[in-house]
N, C-alpha and C positions, 0 to 999 in steps of 0.2 A: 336372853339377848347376848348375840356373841360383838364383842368390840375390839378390833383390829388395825393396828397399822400399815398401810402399805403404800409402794411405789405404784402409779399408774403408767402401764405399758402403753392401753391406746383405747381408745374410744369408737366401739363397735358403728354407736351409733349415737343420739342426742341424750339418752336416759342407760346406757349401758357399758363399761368399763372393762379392758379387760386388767388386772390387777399381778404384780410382783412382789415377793417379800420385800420390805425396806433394807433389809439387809443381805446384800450380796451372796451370791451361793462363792464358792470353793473355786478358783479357777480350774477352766475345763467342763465345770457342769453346769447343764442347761439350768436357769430361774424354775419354780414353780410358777402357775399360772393360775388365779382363780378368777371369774365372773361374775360379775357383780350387776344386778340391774337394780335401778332407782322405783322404790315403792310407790304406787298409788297415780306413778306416771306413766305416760309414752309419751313416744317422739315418734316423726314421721321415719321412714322406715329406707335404706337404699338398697336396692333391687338388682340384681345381676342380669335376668332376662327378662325383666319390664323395666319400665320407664319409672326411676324414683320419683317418691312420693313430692306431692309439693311440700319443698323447704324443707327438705331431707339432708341435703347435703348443708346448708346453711344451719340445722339446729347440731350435728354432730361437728361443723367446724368449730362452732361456737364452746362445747364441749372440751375437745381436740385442744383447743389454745388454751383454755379456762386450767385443763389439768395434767397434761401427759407430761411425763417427767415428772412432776410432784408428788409429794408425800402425803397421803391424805391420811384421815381418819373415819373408819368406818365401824358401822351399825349395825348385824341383821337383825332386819324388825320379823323377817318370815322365808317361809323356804316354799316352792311349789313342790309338794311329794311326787308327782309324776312325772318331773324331770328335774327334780334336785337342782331346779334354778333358787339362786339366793336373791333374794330382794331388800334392799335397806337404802341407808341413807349414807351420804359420804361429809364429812366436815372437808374445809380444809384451813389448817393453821394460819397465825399473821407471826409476826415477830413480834408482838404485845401481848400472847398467850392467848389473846382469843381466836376465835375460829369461826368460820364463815359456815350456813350452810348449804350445800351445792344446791340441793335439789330446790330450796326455796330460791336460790339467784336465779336458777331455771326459767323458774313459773313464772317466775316475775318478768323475767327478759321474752317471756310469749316464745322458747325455743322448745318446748312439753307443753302437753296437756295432763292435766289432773282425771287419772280413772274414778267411773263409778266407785270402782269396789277396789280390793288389797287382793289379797292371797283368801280370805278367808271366804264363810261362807254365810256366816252368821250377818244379820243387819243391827249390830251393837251399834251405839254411836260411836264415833271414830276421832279424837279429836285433831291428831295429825292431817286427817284427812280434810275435816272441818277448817283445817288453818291454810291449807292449800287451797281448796277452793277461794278461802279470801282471796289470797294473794292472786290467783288467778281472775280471778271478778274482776279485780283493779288492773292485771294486762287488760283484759281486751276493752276496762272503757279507755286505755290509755291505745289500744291499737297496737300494738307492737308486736312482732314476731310474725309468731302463726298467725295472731288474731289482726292482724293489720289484710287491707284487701287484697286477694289473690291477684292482683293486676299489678302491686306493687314488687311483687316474687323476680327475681332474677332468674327465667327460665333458662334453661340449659338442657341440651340434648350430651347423654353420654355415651360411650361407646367404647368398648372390648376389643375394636378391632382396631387396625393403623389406614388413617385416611388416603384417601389417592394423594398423590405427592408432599405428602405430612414432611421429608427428608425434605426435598429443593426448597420447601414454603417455608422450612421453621428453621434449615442448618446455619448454624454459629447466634442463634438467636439466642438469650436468656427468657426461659421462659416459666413460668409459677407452675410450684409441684406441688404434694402432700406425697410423701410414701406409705404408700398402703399395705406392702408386704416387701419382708426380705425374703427372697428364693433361695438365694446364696448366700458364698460373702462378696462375690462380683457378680450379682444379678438381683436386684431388685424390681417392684413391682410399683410404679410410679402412675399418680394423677396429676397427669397433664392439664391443669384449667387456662383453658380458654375462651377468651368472648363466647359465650353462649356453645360453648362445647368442652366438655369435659373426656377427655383422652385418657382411657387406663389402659397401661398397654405396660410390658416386661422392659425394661433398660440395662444392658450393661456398661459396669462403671469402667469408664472409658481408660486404657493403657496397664491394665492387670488383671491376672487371674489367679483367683483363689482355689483353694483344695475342693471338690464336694462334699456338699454337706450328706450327711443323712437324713433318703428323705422316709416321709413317711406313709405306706399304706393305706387301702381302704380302712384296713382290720386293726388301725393303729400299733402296728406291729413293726420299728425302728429299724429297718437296712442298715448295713455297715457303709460310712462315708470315709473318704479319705481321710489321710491323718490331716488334721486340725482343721478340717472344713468347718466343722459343730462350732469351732470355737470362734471363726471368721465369722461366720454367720452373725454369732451370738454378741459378737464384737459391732457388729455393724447395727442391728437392734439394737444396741442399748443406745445409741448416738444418733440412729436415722429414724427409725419405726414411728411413720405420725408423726414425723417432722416436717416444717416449712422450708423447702427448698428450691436452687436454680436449676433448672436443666438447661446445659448447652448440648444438644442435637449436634453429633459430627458425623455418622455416616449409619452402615445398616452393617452387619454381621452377612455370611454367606448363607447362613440361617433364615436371614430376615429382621433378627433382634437390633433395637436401635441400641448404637451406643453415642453414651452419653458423660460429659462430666457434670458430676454432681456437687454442685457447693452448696456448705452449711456456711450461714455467717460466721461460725468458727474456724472454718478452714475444709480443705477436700478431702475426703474420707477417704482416697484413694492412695496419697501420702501414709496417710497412718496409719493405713491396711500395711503398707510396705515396710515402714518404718519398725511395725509390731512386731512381723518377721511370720505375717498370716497371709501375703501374698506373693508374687512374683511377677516382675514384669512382664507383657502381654507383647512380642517383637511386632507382631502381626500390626499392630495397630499404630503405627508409628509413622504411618503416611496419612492417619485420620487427625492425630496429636502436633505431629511438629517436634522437631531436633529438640526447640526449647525444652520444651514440656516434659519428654522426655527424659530430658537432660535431669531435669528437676526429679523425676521417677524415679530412674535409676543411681541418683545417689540417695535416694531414701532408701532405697535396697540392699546399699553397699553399706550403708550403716547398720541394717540390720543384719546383715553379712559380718561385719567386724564384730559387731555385739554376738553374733554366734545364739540367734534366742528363734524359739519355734521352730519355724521350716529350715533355717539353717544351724540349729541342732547340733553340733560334731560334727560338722561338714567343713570341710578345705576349703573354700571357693576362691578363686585366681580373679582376678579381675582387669582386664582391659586397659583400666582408667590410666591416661599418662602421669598422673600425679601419683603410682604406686607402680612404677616399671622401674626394675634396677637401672643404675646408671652404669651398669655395664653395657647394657641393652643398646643404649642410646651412645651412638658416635655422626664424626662429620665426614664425608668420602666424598669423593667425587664421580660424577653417573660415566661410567666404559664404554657401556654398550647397552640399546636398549634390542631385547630378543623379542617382545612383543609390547601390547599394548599396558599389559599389565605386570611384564616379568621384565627385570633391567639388571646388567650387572654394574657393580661400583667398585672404585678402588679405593682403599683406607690409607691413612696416611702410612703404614708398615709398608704398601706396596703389594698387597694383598690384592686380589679381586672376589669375591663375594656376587653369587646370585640370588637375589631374593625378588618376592613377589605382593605386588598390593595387598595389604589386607582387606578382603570383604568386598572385593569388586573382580570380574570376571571381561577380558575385553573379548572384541568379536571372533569369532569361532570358523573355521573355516566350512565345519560341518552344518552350518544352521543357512539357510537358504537367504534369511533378511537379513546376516548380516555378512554373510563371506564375502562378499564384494571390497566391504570396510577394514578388511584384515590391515593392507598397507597403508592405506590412509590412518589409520588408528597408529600406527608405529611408528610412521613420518611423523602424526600429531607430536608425538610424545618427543619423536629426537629432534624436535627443533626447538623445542620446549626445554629439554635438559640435558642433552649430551654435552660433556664437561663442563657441565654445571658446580657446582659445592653445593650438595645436600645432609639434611639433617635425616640420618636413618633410625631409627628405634625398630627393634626387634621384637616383635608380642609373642610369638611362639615358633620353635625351630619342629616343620613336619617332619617326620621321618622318614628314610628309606623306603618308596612300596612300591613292589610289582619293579617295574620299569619306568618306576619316579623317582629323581635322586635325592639326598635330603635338601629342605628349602626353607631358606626363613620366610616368613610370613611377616610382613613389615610396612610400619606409615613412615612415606617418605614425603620431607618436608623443603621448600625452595624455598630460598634465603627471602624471597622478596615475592608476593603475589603478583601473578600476572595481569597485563591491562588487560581488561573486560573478562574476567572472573573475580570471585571473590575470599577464595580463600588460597594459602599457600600451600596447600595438604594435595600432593599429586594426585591420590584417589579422586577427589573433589575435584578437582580440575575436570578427569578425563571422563567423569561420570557428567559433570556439566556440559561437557562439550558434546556430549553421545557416543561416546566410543569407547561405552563399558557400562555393566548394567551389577548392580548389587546382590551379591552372595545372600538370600536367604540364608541365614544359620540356622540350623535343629535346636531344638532347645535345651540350654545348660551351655552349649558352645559357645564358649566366651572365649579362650585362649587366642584359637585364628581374629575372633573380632576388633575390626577398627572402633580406637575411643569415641568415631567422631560418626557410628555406622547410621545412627538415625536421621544426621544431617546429610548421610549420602543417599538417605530413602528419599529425603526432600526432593535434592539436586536431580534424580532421577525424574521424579514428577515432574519435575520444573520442564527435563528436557523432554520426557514425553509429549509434553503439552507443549513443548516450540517445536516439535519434530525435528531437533535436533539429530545429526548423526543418523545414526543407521535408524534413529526412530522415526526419520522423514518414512521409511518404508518406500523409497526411491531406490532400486541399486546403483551402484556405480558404473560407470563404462570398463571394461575390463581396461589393463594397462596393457598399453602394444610398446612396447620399449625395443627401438633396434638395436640389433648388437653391432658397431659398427666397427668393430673388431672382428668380423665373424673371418672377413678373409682380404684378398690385398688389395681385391677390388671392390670392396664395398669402403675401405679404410680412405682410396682415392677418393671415394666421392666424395667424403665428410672433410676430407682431408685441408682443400683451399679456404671453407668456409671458417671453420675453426683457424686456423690462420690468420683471417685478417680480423678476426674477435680477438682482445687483449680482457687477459683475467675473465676466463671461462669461468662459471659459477659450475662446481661437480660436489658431488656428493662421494666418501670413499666407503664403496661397499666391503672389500676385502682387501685385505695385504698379503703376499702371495711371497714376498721378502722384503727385504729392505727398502728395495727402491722399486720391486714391481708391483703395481699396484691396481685395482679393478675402479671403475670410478662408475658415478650415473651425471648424467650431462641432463636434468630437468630440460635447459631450456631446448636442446637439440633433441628431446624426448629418446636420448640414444647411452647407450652403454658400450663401454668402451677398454681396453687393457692400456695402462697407463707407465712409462718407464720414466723415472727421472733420470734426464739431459745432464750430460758432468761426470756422472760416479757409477760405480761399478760398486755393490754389496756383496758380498760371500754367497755362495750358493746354502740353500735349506734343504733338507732333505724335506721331503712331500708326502705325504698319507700314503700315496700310493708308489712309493719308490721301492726299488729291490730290496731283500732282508739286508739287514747288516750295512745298508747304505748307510752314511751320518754326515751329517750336515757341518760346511768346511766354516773353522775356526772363525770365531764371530758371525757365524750368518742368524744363529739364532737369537742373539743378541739384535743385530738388525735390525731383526723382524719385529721383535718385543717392543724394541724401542720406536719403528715407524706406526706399531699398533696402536702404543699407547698416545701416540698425540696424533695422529691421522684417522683411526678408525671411525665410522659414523658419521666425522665432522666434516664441516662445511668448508671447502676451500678451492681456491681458484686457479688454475693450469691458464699458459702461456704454451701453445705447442708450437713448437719445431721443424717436425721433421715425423713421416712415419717409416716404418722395417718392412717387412718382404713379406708378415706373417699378421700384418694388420694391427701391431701395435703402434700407439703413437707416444712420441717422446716432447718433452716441455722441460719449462718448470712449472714446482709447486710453488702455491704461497698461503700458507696459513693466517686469516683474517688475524689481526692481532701485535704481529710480530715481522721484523724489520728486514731479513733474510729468507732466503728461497729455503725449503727445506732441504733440498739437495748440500745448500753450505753448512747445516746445523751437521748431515749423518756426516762429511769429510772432517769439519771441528771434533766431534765426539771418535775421531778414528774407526767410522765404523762404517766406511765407505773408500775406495780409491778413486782418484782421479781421472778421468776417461777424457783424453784429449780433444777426441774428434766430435762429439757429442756437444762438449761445454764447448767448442769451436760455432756449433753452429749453432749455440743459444748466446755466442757472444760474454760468454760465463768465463774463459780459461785463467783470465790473469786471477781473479778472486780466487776462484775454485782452488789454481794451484797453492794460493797460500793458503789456505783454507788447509789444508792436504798437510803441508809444510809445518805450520803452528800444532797440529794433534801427533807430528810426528817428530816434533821436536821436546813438544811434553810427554813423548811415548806411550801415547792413548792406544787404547783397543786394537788396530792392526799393528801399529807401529811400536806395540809394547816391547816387543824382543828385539826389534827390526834397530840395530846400532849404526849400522852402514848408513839407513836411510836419514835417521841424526847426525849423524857427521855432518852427511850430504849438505842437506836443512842448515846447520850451524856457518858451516863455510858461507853460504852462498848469501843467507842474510846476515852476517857480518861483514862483510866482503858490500852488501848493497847497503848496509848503515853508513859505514863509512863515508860511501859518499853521498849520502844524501843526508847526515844528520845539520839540521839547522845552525847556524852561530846565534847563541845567545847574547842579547844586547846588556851589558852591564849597569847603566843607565835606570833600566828598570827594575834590579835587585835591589834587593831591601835585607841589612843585615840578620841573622837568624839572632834568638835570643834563648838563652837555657835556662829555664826554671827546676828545681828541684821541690818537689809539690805531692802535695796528698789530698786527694779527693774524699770530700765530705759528705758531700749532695747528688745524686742521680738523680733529674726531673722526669717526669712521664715522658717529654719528647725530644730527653738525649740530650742536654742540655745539663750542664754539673758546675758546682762550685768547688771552689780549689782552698787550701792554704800552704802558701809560700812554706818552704823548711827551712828556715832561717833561723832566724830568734823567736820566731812566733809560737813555738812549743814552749819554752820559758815564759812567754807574756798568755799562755793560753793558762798554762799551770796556775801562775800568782791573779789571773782574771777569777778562775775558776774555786781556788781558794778566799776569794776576797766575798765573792757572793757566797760563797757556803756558810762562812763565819758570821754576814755581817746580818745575816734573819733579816732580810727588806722587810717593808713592814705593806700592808694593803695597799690599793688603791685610793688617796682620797675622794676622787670623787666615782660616782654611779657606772662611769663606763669611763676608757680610754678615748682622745681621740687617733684619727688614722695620722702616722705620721710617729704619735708617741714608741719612745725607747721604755721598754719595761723589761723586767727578768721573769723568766719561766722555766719550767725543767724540760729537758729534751725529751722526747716522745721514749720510754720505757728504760729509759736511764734513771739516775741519782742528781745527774749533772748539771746546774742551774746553769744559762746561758743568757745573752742578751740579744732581746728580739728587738722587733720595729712590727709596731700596728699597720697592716698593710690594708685590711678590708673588716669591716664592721656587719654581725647583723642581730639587729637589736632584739628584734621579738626575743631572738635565742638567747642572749647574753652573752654571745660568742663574739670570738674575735679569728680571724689571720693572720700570724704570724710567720716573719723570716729572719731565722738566724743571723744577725749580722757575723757571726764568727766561725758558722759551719755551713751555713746557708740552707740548713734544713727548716719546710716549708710545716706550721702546723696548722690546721684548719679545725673551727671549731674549738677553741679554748675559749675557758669558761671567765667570765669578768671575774669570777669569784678567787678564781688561782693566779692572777694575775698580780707584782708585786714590785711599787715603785722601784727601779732602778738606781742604787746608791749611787751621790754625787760624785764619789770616787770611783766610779768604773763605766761614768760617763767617756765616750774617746778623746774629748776634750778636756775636762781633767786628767783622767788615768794616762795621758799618753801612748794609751792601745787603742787604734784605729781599728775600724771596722776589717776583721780578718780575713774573712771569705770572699773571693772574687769570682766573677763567671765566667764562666768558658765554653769552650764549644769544640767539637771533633772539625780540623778541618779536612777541608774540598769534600768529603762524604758525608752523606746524608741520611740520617734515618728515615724509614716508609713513613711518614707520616700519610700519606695517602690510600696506606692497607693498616688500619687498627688491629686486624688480625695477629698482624707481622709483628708492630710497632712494642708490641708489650713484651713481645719474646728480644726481640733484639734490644730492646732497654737493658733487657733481665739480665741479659751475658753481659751488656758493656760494664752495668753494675759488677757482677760477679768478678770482673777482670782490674776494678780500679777503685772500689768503695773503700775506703778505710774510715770504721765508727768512730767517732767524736770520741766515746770516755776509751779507747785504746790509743787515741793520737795525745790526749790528755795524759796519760799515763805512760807516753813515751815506751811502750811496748815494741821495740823494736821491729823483734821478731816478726810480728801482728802489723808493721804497716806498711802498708802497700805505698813501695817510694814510687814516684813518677819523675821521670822529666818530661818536662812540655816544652817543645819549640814552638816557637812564633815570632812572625814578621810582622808583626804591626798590623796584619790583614785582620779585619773583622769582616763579621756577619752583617746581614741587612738592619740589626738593630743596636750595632755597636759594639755588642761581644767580643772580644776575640775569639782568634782562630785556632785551634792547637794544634799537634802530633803531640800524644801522648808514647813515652817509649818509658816500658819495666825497668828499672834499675837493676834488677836481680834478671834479667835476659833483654841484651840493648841489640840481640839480631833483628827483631822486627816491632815494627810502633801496633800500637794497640788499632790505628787505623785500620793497618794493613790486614790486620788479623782479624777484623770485624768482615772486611771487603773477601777474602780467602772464603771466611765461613758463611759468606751472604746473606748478613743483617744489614751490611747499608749500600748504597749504591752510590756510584759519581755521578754527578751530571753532566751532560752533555758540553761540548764546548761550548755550541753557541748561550746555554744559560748559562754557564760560568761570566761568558763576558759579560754578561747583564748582570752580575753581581758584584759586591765587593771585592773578591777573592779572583778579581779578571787578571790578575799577574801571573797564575800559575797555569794560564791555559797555557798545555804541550812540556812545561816541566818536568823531571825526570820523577818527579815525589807524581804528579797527576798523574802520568803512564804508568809507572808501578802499582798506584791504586784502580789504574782502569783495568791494568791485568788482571789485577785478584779478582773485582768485581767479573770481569769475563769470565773467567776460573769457575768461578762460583758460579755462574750464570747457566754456563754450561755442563755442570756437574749438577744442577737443580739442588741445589742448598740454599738453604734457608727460606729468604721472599721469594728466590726463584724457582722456587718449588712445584709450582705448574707454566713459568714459562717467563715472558718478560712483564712485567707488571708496573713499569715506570711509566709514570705521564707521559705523553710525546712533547710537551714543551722540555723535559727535560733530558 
């Protein structure tokens, strides 16, 4: 009698097993296998090309759950010599040492019948046999199982094949499986139970594919399978094989094969294929899955990726994902020009322009019948959408050089803020939602070009198939009949009165042609047109097509540069005039946005002359010529060598100051005052604390020394309240100072503090470091009053309305006037930044005062002025000035110095003014 232990693989049938060592083979090698039937029994039998037995499938489920996966213990009681089938008995173990026997639970649960005879041939008495039949005696007077009436049978018809509409009837359904075979390690052989039909049919495991396996022969003779297919396989047996599981049914293969995700109550096997590093994601199937799901997929891949184990082995693998892209990759620019639907160029803050192209999506083609109609519609979509815009670019992989393609980043471009009626901020997503781009299939392994976000744009495409969105209506478009109504002098006549009596034509700027000539599209005039701006005269540009050696006259291509970069593609509105002899017509422009014609921006920047007769008949000449005058007095661009025409400039508005400068009323001066002052505190919104240089370094010293020496001692009670004076040390100092409890939060044990002495803000201190204030350095005993006082920059304003802006221009006012606590403590000369501050008594809206801060070590210009030059802060308008405290200094000689700088700056694009005017219009 041989007696063995083993693992049960799976359960042929109600009395037959098929068996594995208990102990695991070597990784890489397939289990052994041996077959076991139960002696002196059967069970009804299941059938591939008839109709299984009655209660067939019923005595081998009963089986199936009873042992697979478990450890048994076995018996052989006999062998049949003519096919070397083994026949015995199986125990299986308790956790109290005893042991069950299978075959006897069997016969008793009526799932077998007891044979005549064993293996032999002799009629001995049998007592095995003899104890069986008891136990069977007592099923059937008890009825159960087999022995219960045939009418009680759960009949079922089963079938090999897949039903007519099996996908529409059962997709996204959970439905009850057993797995009866693994094919693969991504193809399984699944029974489907349902109501009275049982569905065996091949599944694959839905969003991966595994290596092949090898299979096997008539002749049992093993083919070579791919590398580690054997072991996927063998990976998914050991966990599925004759297991109870869910089928959710999502679609069919082009094959036919259903696929399916498969869940075990522990989790999906299809994870852990990936996770192992024995599959790889399946791109195909990702309009069956969904973004989510995927999503889930492919970071179980990317983990097996980093672990570097199985299929990816010594292999490099790049990956997409935005959470592993250098952060050189990723910067913020703003959109130039968009060239198509899917290709746009951007400028960086260098001043650079950069062309790059969507990752992973492809817009309409002019070669493709359904959608070349869509070519301009798709490009309109886009530049109305994002032409100078501020986007976030990330670059996933730079194409190379090929053919007559030049090299191209490949990049997701991200908009600050999602648009109404879309859903995400990701431009690909946009334009694939709207239908005016259809998704890059990738080959596979092509990951570099791929967008992180590409399974969500398989979605969005679906989505828009199925609203016939975009060219996917499968409508063309009516071609564009666009006039050119520039074509000649008599077609310019005819457009000419209409436009006329139109104020703020809506045009489109196709091309810049130089400074001030310019190509527009008139939508609502459905007409195209050559557009001159009215006032100024630009440098000529030499043209593509000009003689050799022709070059373009001083400043023209400046001009040009500079009307490109704020006029091209965008949206803006003409005021026309007057048209020429050659069908051009003359206006102004007005860029949406901003307070001036663009014709007075190119004369301010010197990069335009004044054209009398023109600005005559747009009613422009008095501005214009000062316009002209101011860029040639600060010897801008034309007028940078031009000394005559300064003179000119200087005479003629000194000469017109004179007599028209204002008499200022005395009445409402208010005397100026001089502090000599060191700044402590820089707040987030430009807002500082001061201490006087008086005697207050000596009372900062013997304050500073009195806490050092005097060890306060805790807090007596559990927390402060708000209001209380306690000592703390300054944020990365040594230097104990005295704070005031300003804001409390309990859960944390923290507190808010503000310096009374430097005015620095701490948030977050712990109740635990926090340390009764000695009664002598209270400012009522000590005779040291609270040192630090607030201040404020006046009549100029930090952005607070651009947070972008607002942190950089903080950073410099800091940089220009901070002087640290323990260096003004330690009277470090050298190290402190002296100020004087002037002020008139004027405060802010909340009482602060007002300052002019001016350098003691350089008194030519106040710290104002030099924030306004480099354009961090702006003035305000007259009319809010009047509306505030500081209404005294509208038209003063300090507000117009600071409105120059701010203009200066304005026009030089520094700092906030970096893409244009950016001020509130109240202010």
């Amino acid at each position: 009698m041989t007696v063995f232990t083993a693992k049960v693989k799976a359960a042929l049938s109600g009395d037959t097993l098929v068996l594995t060592p208990a102990r695991q083979p070597q990784p890489g090698k397939a289990p052994s296998e041996r077959i076991l039937a139960f002696a002196y029994v059967s069970a009804p039998r299941l059938r591939r090309d008839d109709p299984d037995e009655p209660f067939a499938f019923q005595s081998r489920e009963h089986l199936r759950l009873l042992l697979v996966g478990q450890l048994v213990q076995c018996e052989i009681l006999y062998t049949v010599p003519t096919s070397n089938r083994e026949y015995g008995v199986v125990y299986l173990p308790s956790a109290d040492g005893s042991r069950t026997n299978v075959v006897e639970t069997l016969i008793s649960a009526g799932t077998v019948r007891v044979r005549d005879r064993g293996g032999k041939q002799d009629t001995e008495p049998n007592e095995i046999l003899e104890h069986y039949r008891q136990l069977e005696a007592a099923a059937v007077d008890a009825a159960v199982g087999l022995h219960a009436p045939s009418s009680s049978f759960d009949s079922y018809d089963a079938t090999y094949d897949l039903p007519l509409n099996f996908v529409e009837q059962n997709k996204g359904k959970p439905l009850d499986a057993v797995v009866e075979r693994i094919l693969n390690g991504d193809r399984i052989l699944a029974r489907i139970v349902l109501p009275r039909l049982h569905v065996q049919v091949p599944l694959l495991l839905a969003g991966i594919r595994c290596p092949r396996s090898s299979p096997v022969n008539a002749d049992s003779s093993d083919q070579q399978g791919e590398p580690y297919g054997d072991a996927a396989k063998w990976f998914v047996e050991a966990r599925l094989l004759q297991r109870s599981v869910s089928v959710e049914v999502l679609g069919a293969s082009q094959q036919g094969a259903l696929v399916a995700i498969v869940r075990h109550p522990v989790g999906l096997i299809a994870d852990k294929l990936l996770e192992s590093g024995l599959a790889t994601v399946s791109d195909w199937q990702s309009n069956l899955l969904g973004a989510a799901a995927m999503g889930t997929l492919r970071a179980a891949e990317r983990t097996a990726r980093a672990k570097g184990i199985n299929l990816w082995h010594g292999i490099a693998v790049s990956t997409p994902s935005s959470a592993s892209l250098a952060s050189d990759k990723s910067y913020s620019a703003v959109v130039a020009r968009i060239i198509s639907a899917d290709t746009l160029a951007v400028r960086t803050s260098s001043g650079d322009e950069k062309v790059m192209q969507l990752a992973s999506v492809r817009g309409p083609r002019a070669n493709d019948a359904k959608q070349s109609s869509y070519v301009s519609a798709a490009r309109e979509f886009v530049r109305k959408l994002i032409i100078g815009k501020h986007v976030k670019v990330t670059v996933l992989h730079t194409r190379p050089k090929f053919e007559n393609f030049d090299e191209r980043d490949m990049a997701v471009v991200e908009l600050a803020k999602v648009p109404s009626g879309f859903s995400s901020a990701d431009l690909a997503a946009i334009v694939v939602e709207a239908g005016y781009a259809t998704v890059i299939r990738h080959r596979k392994g092509e990951v570099d070009d791929r967008s992180p976000i590409w399974d969500e744009l398989l979605e969005k495409e679906a989505a828009a198939i199925k609203a016939k969105a975009g060219f996917h209506s499968g409508t063309p478009l009516p071609p564009d009949r666009v006039v050119n109504a520039s074509e000649s002098n008599t077609r310019a006549a005819a457009f000419l009165p209409s436009l006329q009596r139109q104020k703020r034509v809506p045009a489109v700027v196709e091309f810049v042609n130089t400074g001030s000539r310019l190509r527009l599209l008139l939508p609502r005039e459905n007409a195209r047109v050559k557009f001159i701006l009215a006032g100024v005269n630009t440098p000529r540009v030499a043209m593509l097509n000009s003689p050799a050696g022709e070059k373009s006259e001083p400043f023209g291509d400046e001009a040009r540069e500079f009307s490109a970069r704020r006029l091209l593609q965008r949206d803006v509105e003409i005021d026309v005039t007057h048209a020429d002899h050659s069908g051009g017509f003359f206006g102004l422009l007005h860029v949406p946005g901003t307070k001036d014609t663009f014709a007075k921006t190119l004369l301010e920047e010197g990069l335009a002359s004044f054209d009398e007769y023109s600005a005559a008949e747009a009613g422009v000449a008095s501005q214009f010529r000062a316009a002209e005058d101011a860029a040639a007095l600060a010897k801008k661009g034309l007028w940078k060598d031009d000394k005559g025409k300064a003179k000119e400039v200087v005479a003629t508005t000194t000469t017109a100051a004179a007599a028209t400068a204002p008499a200022v009323s005395g009445s409402g001066a208010k005397a100026s005052q001089y502090l000599n002052i060191a700044v402590t505190h820089v707040a987030d919104d430009g807002s500082f604390s001061y201490v006087v240089l008086n005697d207050s370094l000596t009372k900062l010293k013997n304050l500073t020394s009195t806490l050092s020496a005097s060890a306060p001692a805790p807090l007596s009670t559990p927390r402060p309240r708000i209001g209380d004076l306690v000592t703390y040390l300054l944020p990365e100092t040594t230097l104990p100072s005295r704070f005031k409890v300003t804001a409390l939060d309990i859960p944390k044990k923290s507190a808010t503090l503000s310096s009374i002495d430097f005015g620095t803000i701490v948030r977050a201190a712990p109740f635990a470091k926090l340390r009764v204030l000695p009664a002598n350095c209270t400012p009522a005993s000590s005779g040291i009053p609270a040192l630090a006082k607030p201040g404020v920059l006046r009549i100029v304003k930090f952005p607070d309305f651009a947070p972008e802006y607002l942190d950089d221009a903080v950073t410099v006012f800091y940089d220009q006037v901070w002087t640290a606590p323990e260096v003004l403590v330690a009277s470090v000369s050298g190290n402190v930044k002296r100020l004087v501050a002037v002020t008139d008594g004027t405060t802010d809206a909340s009482g602060v005062p007002t300052m002019e801060l001016v350098s003691a070590a350089a008194m030519e210009k106040s710290v104002n002025v030099r924030l306004a030059e480099d354009g961090w802060v702006y003035v305000p308008s007259d009319k809010a000035l009047r509306k505030s405290p500081e209404r005294t200094v509208v038209g003063s000689a300090v507000t117009e110095e600071l409105r120059r700088a701010a203009e200066a700056a304005k026009r030089e694009r520094k700092g906030i003014w970096e893409y244009g005017d950016v001020t509130p219009d109240d202010e």
